[in-house]
TIMI-2910 file (N, C-alpha, C, CB; in pm, 1 decimal, decimal comma, always signed):
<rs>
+----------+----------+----------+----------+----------+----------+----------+----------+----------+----------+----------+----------+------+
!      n_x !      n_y !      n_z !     ca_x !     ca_y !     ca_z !      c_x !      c_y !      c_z !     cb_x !     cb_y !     cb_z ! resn !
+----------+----------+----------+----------+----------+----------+----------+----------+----------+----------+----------+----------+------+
! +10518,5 ! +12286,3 !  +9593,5 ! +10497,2 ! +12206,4 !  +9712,2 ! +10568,9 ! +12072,6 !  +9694,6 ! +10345,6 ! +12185,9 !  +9739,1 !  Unk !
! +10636,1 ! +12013,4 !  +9779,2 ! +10745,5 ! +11901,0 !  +9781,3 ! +10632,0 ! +11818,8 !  +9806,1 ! +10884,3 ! +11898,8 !  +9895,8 !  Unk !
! +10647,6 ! +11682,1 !  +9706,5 ! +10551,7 ! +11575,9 !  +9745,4 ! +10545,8 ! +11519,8 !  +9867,1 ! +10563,0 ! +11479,1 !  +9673,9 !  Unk !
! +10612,4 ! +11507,5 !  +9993,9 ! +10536,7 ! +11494,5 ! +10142,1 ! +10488,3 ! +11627,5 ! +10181,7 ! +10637,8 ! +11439,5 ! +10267,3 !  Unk !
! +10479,3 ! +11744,5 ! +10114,5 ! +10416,8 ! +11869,9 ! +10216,6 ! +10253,0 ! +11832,3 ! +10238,2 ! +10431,6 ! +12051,1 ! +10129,5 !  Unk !
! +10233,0 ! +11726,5 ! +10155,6 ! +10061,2 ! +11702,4 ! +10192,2 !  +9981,6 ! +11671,6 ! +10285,8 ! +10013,3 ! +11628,6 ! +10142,6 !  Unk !
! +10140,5 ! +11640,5 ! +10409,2 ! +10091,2 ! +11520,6 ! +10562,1 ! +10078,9 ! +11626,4 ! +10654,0 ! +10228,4 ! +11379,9 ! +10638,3 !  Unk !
!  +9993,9 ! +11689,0 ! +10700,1 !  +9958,8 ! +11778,5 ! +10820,6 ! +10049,0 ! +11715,3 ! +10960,2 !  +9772,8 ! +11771,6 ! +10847,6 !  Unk !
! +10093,1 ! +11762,5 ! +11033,5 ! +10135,6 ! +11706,8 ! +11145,6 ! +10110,3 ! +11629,0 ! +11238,7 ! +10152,9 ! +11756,9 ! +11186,4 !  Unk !
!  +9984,2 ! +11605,6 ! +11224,5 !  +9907,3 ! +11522,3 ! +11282,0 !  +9872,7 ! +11360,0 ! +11211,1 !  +9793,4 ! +11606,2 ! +11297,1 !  Unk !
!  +9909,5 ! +11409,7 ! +11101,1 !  +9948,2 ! +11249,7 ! +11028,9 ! +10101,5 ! +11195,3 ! +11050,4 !  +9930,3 ! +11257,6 ! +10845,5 !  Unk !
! +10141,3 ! +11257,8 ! +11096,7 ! +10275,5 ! +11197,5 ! +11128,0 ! +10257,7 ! +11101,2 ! +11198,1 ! +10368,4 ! +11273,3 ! +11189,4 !  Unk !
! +10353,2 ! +10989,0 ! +11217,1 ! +10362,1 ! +10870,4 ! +11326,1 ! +10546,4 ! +10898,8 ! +11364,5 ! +10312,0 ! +10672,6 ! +11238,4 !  Unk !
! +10573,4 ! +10900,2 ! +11462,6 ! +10718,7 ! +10926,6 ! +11493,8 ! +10799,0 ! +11013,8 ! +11391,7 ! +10789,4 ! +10793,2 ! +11505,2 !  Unk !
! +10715,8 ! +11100,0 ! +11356,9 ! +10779,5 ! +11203,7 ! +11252,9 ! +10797,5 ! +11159,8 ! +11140,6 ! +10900,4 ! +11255,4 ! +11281,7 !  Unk !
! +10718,5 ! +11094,6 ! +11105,9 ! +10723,0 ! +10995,3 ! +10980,2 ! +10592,1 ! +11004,4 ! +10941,3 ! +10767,2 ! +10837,2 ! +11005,3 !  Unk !
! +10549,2 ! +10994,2 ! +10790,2 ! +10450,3 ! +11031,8 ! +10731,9 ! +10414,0 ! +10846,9 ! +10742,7 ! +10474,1 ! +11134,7 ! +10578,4 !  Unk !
! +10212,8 ! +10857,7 ! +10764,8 ! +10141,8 ! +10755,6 ! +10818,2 ! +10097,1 ! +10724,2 ! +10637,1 ! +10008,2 ! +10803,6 ! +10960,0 !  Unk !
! +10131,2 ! +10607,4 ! +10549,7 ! +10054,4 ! +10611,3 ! +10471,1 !  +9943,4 ! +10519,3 ! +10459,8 ! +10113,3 ! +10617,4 ! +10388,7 !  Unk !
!  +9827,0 ! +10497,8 ! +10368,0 !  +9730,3 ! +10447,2 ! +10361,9 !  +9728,8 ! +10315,7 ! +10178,7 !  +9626,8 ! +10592,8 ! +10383,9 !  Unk !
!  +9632,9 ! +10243,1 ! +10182,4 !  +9656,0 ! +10162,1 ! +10097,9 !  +9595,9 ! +10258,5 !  +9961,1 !  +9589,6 ! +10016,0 ! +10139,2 !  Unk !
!  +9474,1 ! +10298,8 ! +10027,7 !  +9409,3 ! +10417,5 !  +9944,3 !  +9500,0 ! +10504,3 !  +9883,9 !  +9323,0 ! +10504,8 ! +10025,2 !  Unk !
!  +9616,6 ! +10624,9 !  +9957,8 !  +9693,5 ! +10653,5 !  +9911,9 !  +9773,7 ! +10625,1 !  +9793,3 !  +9721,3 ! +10653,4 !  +9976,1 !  Unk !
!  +9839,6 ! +10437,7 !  +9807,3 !  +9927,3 ! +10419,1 !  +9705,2 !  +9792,5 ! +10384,0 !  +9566,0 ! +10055,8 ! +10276,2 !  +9755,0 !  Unk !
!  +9648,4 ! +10337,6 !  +9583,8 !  +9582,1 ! +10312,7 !  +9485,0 !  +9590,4 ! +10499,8 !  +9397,9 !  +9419,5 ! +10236,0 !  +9547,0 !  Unk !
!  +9561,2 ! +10590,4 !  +9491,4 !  +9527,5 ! +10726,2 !  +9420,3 !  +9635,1 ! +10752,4 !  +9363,2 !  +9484,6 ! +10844,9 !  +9501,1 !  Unk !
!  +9778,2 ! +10712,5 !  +9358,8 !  +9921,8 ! +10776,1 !  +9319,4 !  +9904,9 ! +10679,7 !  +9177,2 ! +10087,4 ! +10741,5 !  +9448,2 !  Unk !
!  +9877,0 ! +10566,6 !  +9248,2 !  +9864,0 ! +10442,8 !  +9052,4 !  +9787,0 ! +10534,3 !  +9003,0 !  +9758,1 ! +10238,8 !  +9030,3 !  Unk !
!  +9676,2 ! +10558,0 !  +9034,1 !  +9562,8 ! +10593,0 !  +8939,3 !  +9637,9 ! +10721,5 !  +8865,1 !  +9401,9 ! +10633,9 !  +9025,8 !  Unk !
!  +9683,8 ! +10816,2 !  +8940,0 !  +9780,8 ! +10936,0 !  +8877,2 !  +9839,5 ! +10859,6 !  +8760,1 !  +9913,9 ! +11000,8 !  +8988,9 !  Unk !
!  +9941,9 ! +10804,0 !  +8845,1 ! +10098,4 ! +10761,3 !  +8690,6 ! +10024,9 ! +10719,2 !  +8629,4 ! +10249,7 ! +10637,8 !  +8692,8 !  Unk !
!  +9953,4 ! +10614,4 !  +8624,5 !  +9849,7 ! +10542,1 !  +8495,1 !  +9774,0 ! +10647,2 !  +8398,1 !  +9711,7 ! +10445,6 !  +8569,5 !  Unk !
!  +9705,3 ! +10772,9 !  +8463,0 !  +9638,4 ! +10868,5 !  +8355,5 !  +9751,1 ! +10964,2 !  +8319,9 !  +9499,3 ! +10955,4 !  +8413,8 !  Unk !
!  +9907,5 ! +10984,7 !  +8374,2 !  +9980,5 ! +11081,2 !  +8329,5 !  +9932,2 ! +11229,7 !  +8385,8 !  +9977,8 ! +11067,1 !  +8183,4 !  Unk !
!  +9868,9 ! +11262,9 !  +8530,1 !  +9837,9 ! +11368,3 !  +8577,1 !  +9915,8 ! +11376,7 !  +8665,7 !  +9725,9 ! +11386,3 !  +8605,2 !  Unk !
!  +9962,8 ! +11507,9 !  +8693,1 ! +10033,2 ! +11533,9 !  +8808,6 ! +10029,8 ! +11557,1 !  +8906,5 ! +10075,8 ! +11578,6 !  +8811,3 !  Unk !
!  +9847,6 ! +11593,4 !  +8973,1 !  +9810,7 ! +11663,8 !  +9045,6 !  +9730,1 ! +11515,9 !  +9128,3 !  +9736,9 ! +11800,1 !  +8977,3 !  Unk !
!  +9750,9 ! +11505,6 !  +9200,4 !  +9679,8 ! +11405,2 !  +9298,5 !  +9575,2 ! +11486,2 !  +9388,9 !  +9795,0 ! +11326,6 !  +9400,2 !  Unk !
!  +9454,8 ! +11436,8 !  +9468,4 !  +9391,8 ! +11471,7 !  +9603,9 !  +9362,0 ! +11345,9 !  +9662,1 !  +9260,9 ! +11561,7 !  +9597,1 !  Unk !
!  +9451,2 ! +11408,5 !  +9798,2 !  +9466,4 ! +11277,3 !  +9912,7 !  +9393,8 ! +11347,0 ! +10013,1 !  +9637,4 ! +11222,4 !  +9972,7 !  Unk !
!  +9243,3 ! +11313,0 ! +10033,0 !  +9123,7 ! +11352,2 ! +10068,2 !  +9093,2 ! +11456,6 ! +10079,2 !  +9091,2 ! +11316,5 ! +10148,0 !  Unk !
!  +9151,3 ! +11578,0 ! +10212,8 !  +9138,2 ! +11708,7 ! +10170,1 !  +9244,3 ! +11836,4 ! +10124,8 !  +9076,0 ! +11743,8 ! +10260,9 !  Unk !
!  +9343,8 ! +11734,9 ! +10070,7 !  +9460,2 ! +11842,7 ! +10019,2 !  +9483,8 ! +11788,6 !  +9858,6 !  +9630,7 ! +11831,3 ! +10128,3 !  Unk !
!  +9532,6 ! +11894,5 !  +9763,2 !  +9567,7 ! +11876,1 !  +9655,6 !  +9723,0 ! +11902,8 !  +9626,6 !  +9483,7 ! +11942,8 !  +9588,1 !  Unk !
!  +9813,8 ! +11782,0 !  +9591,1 !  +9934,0 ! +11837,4 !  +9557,6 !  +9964,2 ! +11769,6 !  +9406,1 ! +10048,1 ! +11805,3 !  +9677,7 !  Unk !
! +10034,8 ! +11887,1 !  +9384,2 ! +10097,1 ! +11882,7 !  +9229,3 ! +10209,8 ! +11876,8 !  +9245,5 ! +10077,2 ! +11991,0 !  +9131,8 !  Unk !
! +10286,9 ! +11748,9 !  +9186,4 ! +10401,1 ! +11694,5 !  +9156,1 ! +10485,1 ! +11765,5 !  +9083,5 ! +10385,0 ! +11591,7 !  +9104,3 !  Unk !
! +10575,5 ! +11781,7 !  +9054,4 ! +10685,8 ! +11859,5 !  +8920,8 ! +10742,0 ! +11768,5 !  +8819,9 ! +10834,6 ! +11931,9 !  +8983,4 !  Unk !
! +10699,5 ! +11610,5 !  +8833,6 ! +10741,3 ! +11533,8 !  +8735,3 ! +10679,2 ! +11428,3 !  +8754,8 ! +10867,8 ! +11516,5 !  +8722,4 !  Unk !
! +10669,5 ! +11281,2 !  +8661,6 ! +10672,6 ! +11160,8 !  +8674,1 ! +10729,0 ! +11123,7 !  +8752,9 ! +10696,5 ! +11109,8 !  +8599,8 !  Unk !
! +10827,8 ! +11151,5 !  +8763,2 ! +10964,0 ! +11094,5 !  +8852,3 ! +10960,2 ! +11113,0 !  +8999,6 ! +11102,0 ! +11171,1 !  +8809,8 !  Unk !
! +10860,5 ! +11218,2 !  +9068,4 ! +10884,8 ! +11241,9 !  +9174,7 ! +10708,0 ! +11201,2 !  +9194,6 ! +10966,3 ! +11389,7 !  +9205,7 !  Unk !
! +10664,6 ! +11168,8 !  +9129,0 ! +10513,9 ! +11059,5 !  +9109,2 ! +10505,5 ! +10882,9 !  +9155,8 ! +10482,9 ! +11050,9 !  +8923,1 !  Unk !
! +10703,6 ! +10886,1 !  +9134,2 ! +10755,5 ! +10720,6 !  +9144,3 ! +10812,8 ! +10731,3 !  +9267,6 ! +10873,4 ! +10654,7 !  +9024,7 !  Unk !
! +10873,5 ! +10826,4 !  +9295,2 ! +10926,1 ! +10856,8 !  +9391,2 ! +10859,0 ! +10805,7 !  +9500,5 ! +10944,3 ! +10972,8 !  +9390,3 !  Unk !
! +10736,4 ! +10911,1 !  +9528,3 ! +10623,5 ! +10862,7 !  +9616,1 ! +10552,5 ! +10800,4 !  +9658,5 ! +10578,0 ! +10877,2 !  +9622,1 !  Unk !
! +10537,1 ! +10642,8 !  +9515,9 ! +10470,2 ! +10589,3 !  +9521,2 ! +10569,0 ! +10472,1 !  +9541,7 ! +10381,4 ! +10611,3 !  +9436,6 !  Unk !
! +10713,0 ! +10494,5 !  +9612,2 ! +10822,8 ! +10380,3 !  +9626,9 ! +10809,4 ! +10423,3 !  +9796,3 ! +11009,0 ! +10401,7 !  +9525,1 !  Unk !
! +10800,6 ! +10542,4 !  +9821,9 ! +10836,4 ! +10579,0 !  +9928,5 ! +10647,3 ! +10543,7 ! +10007,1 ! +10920,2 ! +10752,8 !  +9913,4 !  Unk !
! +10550,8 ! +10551,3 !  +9965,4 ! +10436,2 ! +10519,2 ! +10018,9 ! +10444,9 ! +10338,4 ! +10024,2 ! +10311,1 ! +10592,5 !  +9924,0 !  Unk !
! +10485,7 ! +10302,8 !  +9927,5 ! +10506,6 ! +10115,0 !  +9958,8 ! +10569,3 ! +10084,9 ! +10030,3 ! +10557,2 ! +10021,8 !  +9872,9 !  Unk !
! +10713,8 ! +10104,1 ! +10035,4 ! +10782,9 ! +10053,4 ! +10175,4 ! +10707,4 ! +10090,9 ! +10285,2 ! +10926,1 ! +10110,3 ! +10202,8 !  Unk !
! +10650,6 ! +10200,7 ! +10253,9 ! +10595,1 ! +10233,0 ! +10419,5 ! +10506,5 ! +10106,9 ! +10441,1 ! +10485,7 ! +10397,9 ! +10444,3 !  Unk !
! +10406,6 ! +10065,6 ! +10355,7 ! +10316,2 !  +9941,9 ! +10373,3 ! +10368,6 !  +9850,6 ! +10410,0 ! +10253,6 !  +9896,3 ! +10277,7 !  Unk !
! +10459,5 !  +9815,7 ! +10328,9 ! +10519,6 !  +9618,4 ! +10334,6 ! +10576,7 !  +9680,6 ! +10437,2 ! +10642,9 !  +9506,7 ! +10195,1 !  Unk !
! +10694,6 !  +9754,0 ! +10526,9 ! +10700,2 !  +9783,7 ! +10650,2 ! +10607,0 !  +9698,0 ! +10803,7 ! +10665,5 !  +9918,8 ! +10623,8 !  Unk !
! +10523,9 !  +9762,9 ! +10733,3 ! +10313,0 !  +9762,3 ! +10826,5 ! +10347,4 !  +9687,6 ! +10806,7 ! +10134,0 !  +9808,0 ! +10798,1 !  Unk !
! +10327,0 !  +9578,8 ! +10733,4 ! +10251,6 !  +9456,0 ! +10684,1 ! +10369,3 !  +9332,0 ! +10726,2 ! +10210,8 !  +9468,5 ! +10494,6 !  Unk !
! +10466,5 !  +9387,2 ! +10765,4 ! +10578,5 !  +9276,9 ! +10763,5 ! +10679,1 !  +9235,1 ! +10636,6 ! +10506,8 !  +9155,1 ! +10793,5 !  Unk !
! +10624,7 !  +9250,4 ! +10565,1 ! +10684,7 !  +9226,0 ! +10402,0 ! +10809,3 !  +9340,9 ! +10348,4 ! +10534,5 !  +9249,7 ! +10280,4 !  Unk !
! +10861,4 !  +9270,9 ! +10326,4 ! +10979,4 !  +9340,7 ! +10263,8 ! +11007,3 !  +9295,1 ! +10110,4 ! +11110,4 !  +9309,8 ! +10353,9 !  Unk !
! +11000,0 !  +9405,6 ! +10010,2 ! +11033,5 !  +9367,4 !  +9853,5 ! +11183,9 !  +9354,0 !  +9844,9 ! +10981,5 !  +9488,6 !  +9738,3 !  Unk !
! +11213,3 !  +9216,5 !  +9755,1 ! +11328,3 !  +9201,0 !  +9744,5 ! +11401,3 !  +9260,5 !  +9603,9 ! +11337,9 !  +9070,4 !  +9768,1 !  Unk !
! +11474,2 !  +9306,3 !  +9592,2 ! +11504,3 !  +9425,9 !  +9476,7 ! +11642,2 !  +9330,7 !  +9424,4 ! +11547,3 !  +9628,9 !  +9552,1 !  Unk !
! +11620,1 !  +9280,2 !  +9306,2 ! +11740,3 !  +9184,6 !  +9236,0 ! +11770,1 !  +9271,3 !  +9125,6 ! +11695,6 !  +9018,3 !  +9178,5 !  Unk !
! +11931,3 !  +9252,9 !  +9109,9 ! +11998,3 !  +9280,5 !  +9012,0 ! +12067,7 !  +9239,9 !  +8918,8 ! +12037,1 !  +9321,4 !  +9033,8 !  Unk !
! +12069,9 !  +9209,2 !  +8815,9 ! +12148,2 !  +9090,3 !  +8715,9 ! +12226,0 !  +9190,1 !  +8652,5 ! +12048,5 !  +8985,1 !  +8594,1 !  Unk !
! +12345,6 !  +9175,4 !  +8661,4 ! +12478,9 !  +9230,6 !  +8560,7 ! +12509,2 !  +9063,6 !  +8418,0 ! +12682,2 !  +9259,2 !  +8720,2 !  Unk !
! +12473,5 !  +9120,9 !  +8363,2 ! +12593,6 !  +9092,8 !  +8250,1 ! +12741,0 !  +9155,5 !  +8194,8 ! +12531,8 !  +9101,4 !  +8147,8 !  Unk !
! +12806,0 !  +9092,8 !  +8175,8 ! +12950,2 !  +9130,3 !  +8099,0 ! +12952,5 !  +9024,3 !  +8038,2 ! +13091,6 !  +9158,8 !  +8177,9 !  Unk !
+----------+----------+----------+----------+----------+----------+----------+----------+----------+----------+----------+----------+------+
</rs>
């Protein structure tokens, strides 16, 4: 199961998955214990990696700061 197959259609907002603050707390609580398997109230999905654990939990934040007005500013420092 692809980590958005969890949003029933009816959670959609303009075809876009609706997320919750609850949501991004239950995805920390995942990466923090190293489980893969989340339940986002009445569905259970299992991830295939860490990585697609970060994934979700990048793609559930923008959705917030979005909501919220806030936008994270993402800096990059090169050295040579």
């Amino acid at each position: 199961m692809d980590w958005q197959d969890h949003l029933a259609e009816d959670e959609l907002v303009d075809g876009r998955p609706e997320f919750t603050r609850r949501d991004l707390k239950t995805i920390n609580h995942a990466i923090a214990a190293g489980v893969l398997e989340v339940r986002y109230s009445d569905r259970t999905v299992r991830y295939n990696s860490t990585s697609d654990l970060l994934k979700a939990r990048q793609t559930i934040q923008t959705y917030l700061d979005s909501q919220n007005g806030t936008a994270r500013i993402r800096q990059a420092l090169l050295y040579s």
